[in-house]
C-alpha positions in Angstrom: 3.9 1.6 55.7 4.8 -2.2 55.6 0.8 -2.7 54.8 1.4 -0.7 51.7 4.2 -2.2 50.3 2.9 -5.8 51.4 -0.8 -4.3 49.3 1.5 -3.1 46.2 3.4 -6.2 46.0 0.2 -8.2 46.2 -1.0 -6.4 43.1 2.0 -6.2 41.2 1.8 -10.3 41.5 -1.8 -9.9 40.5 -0.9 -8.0 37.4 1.8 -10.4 36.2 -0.3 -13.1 37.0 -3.0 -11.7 34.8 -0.3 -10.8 31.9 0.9 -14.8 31.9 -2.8 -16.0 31.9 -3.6 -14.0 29.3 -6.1 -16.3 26.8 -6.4 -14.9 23.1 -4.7 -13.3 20.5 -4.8 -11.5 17.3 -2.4 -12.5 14.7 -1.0 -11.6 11.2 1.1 -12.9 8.8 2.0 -12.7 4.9 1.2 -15.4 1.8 5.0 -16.8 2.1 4.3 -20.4 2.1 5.5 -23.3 3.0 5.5 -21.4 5.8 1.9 -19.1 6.0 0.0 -18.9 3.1 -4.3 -19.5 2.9 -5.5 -22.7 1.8 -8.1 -23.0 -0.5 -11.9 -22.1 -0.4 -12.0 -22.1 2.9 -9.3 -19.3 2.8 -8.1 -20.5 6.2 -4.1 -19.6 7.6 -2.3 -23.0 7.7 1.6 -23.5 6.4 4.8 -24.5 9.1 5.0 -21.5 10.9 1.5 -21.5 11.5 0.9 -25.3 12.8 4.1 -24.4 15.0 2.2 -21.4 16.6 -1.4 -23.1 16.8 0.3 -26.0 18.7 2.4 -23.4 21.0 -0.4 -21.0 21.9 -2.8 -24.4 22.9 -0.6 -26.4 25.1 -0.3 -22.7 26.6 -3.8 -22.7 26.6 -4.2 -19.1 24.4 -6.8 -19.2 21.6 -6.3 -17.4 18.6 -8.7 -15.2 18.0 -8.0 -14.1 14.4 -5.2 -14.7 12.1 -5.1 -13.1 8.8 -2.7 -12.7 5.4 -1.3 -8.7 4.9 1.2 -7.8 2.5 4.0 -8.0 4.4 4.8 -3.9 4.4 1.2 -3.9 6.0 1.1 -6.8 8.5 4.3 -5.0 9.8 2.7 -2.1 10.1 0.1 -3.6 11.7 1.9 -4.9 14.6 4.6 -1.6 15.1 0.4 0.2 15.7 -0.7 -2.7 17.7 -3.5 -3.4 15.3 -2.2 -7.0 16.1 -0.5 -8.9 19.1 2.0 -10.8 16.9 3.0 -11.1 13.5 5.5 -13.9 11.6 7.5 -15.6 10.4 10.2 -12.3 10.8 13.9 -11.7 11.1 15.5 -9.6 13.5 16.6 -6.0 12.5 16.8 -2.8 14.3 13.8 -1.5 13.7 11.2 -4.4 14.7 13.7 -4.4 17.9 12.5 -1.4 18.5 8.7 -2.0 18.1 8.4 -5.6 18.7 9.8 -8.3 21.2 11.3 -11.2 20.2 11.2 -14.5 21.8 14.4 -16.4 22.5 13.2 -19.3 20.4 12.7 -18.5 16.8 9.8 -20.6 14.8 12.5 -21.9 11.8 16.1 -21.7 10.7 16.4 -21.2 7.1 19.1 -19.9 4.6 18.4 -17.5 1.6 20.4 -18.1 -1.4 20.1 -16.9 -5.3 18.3 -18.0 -7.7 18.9 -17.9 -11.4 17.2 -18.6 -15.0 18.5 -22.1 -15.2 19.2 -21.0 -19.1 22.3 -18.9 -17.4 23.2 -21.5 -15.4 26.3 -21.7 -17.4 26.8 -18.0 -17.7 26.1 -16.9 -14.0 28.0 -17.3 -11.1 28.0 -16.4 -7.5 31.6 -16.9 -5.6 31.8 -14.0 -4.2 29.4 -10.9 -4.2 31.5 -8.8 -6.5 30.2 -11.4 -8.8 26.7 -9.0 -8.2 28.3 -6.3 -9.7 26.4 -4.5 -11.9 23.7 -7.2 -12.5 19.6 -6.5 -11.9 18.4 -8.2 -8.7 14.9 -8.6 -7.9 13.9 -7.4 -4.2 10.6 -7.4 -2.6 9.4 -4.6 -0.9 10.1 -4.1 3.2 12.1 -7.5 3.3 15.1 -7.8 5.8 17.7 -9.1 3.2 20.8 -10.3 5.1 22.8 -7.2 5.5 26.0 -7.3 4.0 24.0 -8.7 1.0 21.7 -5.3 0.8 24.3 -2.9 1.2 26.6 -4.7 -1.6 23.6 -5.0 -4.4 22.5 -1.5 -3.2 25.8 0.0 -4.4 26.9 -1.9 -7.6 23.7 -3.1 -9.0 20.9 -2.6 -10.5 17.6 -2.6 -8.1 14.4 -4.1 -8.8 11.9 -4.0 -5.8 8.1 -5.5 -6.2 5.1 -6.2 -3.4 4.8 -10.1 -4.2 7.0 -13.4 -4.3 5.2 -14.6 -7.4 5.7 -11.5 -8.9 9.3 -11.8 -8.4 9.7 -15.2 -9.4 7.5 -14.5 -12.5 9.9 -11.5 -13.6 12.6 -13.9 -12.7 11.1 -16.5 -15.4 11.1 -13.8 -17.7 14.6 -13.1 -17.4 13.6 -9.6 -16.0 16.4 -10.0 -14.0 19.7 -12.0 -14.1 19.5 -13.1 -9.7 16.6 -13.3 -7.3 17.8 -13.5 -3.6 14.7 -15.7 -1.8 14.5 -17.8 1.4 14.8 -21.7 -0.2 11.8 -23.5 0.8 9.5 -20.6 0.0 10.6 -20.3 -3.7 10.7 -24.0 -4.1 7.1 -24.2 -2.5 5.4 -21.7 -4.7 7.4 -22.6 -8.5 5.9 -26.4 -7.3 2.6 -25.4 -6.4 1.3 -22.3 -7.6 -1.2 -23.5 -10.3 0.7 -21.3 -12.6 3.5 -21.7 -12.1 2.9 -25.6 -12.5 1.6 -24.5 -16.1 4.7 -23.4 -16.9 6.8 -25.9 -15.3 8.7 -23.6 -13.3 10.2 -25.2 -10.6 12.6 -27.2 -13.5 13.7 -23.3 -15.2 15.2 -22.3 -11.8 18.5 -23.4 -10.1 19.7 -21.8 -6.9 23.3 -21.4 -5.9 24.4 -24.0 -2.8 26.5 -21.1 -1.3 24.2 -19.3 0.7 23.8 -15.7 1.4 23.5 -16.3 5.2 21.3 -18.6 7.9 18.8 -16.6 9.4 16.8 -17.3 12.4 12.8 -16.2 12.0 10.6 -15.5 14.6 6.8 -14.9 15.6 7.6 -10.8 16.7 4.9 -9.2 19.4 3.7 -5.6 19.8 5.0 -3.9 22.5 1.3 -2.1 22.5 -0.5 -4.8 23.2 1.7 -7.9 24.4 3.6 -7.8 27.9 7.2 -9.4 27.7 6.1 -12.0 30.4 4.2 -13.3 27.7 6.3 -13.9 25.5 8.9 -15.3 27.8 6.1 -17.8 28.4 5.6 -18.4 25.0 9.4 -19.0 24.5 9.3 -21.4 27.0 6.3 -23.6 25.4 8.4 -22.8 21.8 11.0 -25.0 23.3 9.1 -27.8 24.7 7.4 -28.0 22.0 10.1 -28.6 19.5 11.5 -31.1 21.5 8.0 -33.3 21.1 7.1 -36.1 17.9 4.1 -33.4 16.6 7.0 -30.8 15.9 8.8 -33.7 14.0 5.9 -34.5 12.0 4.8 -30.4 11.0 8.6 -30.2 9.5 8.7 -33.4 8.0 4.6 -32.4 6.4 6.5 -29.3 4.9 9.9 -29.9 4.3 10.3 -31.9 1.3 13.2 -32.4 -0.8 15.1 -29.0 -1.9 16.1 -30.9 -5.1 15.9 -28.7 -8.6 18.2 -29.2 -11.6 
């Protein structure tokens, strides 16, 4: 009897063992720079949550095996189905609890706030969310908007959902709607870069409110298919050693510009 239990022990140890050790993974993520987004010809993933993750998974020793763009709806999907190990950068909600576990450590901290026409700059305001109230918002599709936030504009305004940031910001440009709701970096990165967008000189048509709608914590989310929570306990360990080194430093200060617009 005591052989047997010392045998399963042994191979319960063998197992975990194997599960921390693991030494590849498949990834996914959406076109939401500055944080993923492809990069040029080459079409290869780069942006600030993906230099965080590369750097995390070597000094752990884990290659990636393939990392690929997805509307986010799909890459979502993806990783609920175990199609892939991981998926980011995401924010936590009930249902990718469910499917997916979260490290302690989230990649970023960011805040969404609104952005308006900078023509209505003088006729728009947001004090308060009643100042919503009756107004068209533009959504994107399978998004986790902060809470309170969703539930107000899904009562008293008007609704417009779409697949893409750049269609949103376009149909923002076009005054297609009077408030657009976006995470701050990534609509300051795209109206600044997007070769379109730079046609059009959008990043000086926008203003954002400084209130924001909330701080939210996003994460790199794994299947509970495919990835063992030892894992990612290991990776939230290597998160946080990571961040506290100069190469972290550097990959925010590479992507993090100034927030300024007018």
């Amino acid at each position: 009897m005591h052989r047997f239990c010392l045998v399963t022990l042994f191979c319960l140890l063998i197992c975990n063992t194997a599960v921390a050790e693991r030494t590849s993974i498949v990834l996914g993520t959406e076109d939401w720079p500055p944080f993923s987004y492809e990069e040029g010809a080459t079409a290869q993933v780069t942006g600030l949550s993906t230099e965080i993750i590369n750097a995390t998974f070597s000094r752990m020793g884990v290659s990636i095996k393939e990392n690929k763009v997805y509307p986010w709806i799909r890459a979502q999907k993806a990783v609920y189905a175990g199609k892939v190990d991981g998926v980011y950068t995401a924010s936590v909600n009930d249902e990718r609890l469910k499917h997916t576990f979260f490290p302690s450590e989230p990649i970023i901290t960011s805040k969404w706030v609104l952005f308006i026409h900078k023509s209505n700059k003088g006729t728009l305001k947001f004090d308060k969310l009643s100042d919503l109230n009756g107004k068209r918002i533009g959504l994107i599709k399978g998004y986790n908007y902060p809470a309170q936030f969703k539930d107000h504009v899904t009562k008293n305004s008007v609704i417009d959902e779409v697949s893409l940031e750049t269609v949103n910001i376009s149909k923002l440009l076009f005054k297609r709607y009077d408030y657009m709701p976006a995470v701050l970096e990534t609509t300051l990165h795209l109206a600044k870069n997007r070769p379109e967008f730079q046609k059009i000189n959008a990043v000086n048509k926008l203003h954002y409110f400084e209130k924001p709608l909330a701080t939210t914590d996003f994460y790199l989310i794994f299947s509970k298919k495919t990835v063992k929570k030892e894992f990612v306990d290991k990776f939230s360990r290597a998160l946080i050693a990571f961040k506290k080194t100069n190469e972290y430093q550097q990959i925010l200060k590479k992507y993090l510009g100034s927030n300024d617009v007018d």
